[in-house]
N, C-alpha and C positions, 0 to 999 in steps of 0.2 A: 684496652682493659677487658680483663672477660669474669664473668664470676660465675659462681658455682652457687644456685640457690636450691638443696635437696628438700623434700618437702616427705615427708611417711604421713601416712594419715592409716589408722585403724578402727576400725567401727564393726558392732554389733549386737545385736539385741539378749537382754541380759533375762527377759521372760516376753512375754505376750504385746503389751502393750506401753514395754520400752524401748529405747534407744539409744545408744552410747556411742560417744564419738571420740579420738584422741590425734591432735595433731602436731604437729613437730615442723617447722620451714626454719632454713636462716634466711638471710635476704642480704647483702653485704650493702655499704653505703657509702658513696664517691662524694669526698668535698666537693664541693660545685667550683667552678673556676674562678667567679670573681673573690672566693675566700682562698684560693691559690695564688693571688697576685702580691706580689711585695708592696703593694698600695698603701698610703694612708689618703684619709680621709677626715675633715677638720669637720667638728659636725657642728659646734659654737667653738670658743676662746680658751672651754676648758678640756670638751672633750675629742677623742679621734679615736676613729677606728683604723685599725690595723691589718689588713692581709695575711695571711702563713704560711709562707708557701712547703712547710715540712708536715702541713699537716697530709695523716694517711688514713687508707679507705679502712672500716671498721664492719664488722659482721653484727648481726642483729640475730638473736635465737629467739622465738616463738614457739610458746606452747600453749596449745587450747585443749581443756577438756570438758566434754559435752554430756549430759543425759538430757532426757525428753521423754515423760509419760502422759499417752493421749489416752482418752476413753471418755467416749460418749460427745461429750459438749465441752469438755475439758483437756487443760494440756497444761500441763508443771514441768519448768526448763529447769537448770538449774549449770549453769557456767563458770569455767575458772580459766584466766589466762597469764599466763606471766610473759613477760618479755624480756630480755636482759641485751644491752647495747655493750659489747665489751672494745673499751677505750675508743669509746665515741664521743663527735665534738660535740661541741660544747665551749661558751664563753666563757675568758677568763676577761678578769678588769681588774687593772692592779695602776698606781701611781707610775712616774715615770717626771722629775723634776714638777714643776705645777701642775701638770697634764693626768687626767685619768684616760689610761688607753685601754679599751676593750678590743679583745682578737680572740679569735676561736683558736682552741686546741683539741689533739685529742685527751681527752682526759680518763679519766682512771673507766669508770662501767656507770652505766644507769640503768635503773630497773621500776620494772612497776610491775606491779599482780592487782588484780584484779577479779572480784569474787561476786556474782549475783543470781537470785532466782529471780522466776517469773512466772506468774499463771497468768490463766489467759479463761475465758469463759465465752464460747464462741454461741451465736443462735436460740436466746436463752426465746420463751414464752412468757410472757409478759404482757394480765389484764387479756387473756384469750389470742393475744396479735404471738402469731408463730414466728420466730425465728427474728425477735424485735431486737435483743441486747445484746451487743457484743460487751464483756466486761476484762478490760488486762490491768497488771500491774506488775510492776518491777521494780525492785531497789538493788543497791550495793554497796560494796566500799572497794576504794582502791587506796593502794599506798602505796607510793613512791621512794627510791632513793635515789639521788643523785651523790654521786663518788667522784671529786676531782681531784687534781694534785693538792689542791690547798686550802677542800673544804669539805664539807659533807652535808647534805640536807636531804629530811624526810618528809613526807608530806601527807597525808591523810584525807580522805573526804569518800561522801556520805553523797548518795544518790536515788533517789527515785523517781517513778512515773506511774501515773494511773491514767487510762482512759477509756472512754464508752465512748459507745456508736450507737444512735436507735436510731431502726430502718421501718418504714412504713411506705408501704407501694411504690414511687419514686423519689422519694425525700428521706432523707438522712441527715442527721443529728449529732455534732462530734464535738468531746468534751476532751480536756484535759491536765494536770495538775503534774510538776513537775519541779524537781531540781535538779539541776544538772550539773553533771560530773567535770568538774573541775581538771586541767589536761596540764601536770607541770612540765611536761616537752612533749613535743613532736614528733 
C-alpha cells in the first residue's frame, strides 16, 4: 500500500503582535486486518460480529485555521478545525434472522468542525509577589455529522477549561475546572 498524505500550511503575521496560521493535510486510512477477515465472532446468543472483507482505504481532509495575539502578559488564540472522512468506516448493525450482526462498512462521510478561543494571562503580580498567577481559559463547540448508508446523526457539545498556577519561590499551586469535549468517533 503507499499513500499520498500532502500537507500546505501558510502563515503570517496580519500586524505587530499577531499571528495566523492555515493548514490543510489528507492522511488516508487502512482497515486494519482483523476487520478484513470474513470472521464472525459470537459475542453472547444474540449478537455477532462480522469481518468485511470489501471494506476500502478512505482519505481524511483536515483543516485548521489559527490566530494568536500576544502582548505584554497576554495572548488571545482563537481556532477553527474541520475534518471531513470521505466514505469512511464505520459500524453498521442491522438484524439478520434472530441475530443482530454489527460489521464495519465504508459508509457515506463523517465530519466534525470544531470552533474555540482561548486567553491566557501569563506572570500576572499579585499582593506585591512578581510573576505569581498564571491565569487561562478556554471554551468551544463542536458538531458532528456522521452520514451512513442508512442513517444520519448530528451531535453537538459544549466545552470548556479554566486554570491557574500560583508560583512562590519553589512551590506551585495548580487549579482547574473543566468540561470536556465529548469525541463522537475517532
Amino acid at each position: 500500500f503507499r499513500s499520498f498524505s500532502p500537507t500546505v500550511k501558510l502563515a503570517f503575521s496580519p500586524h505587530k503582535d499577531g499571528y495566523m496560521s492555515y493548514r490543510f493535510n489528507t492522511d488516508p486510512q487502512m482497515p486494519s486486518l482483523s476487520s478484513l477477515t470474513n470472521v464472525e465472532q459470537a459475542i453472547d446468543s444474540i449478537q455477532i460480529i462480522r469481518g468485511n472483507p470489501l471494506l476500502k482505504t478512505y482519505n481524511v481532509y483536515n483543516n485548521n485555521l489559527n490566530y494568536s495575539f500576544s502582548k505584554n502578559k497576554m495572548m488571545i488564540m482563537f481556532n477553527v478545525n474541520h475534518s471531513y472522512k470521505d466514505n469512511c468506516i464505520m459500524e453498521s448493525v442491522f438484524a439478520e434472522g434472530n441475530k443482530l450482526i454489527t460489521m464495519e462498512e465504508n459508509q457515506k462521510s463523517y465530519q466534525a468542525l470544531e470552533i474555540y478561543p482561548a486567553i491566557v494571562f501569563r506572570g500576572l503580580t499579585v499582593f506585591g509577589l512578581k510573576d505569581f498567577l498564571t491565569l487561562s481559559t478556554e471554551g468551544g463547540f463542536v458538531r458532528y455529522w456522521s452520514n451512513g448508508k442508512t442513517y444520519k446523526h448530528t451531535y453537538n457539545n459544549f466545552f470548556y477549561n479554566a486554570q491557574f498556577m500560583m508560583n512562590y519561590k519553589e512551590f506551585a499551586l495548580l487549579g482547574q475546572f473543566s468540561k470536556n469535549k465529548n469525541v463522537l468517533m475517532e
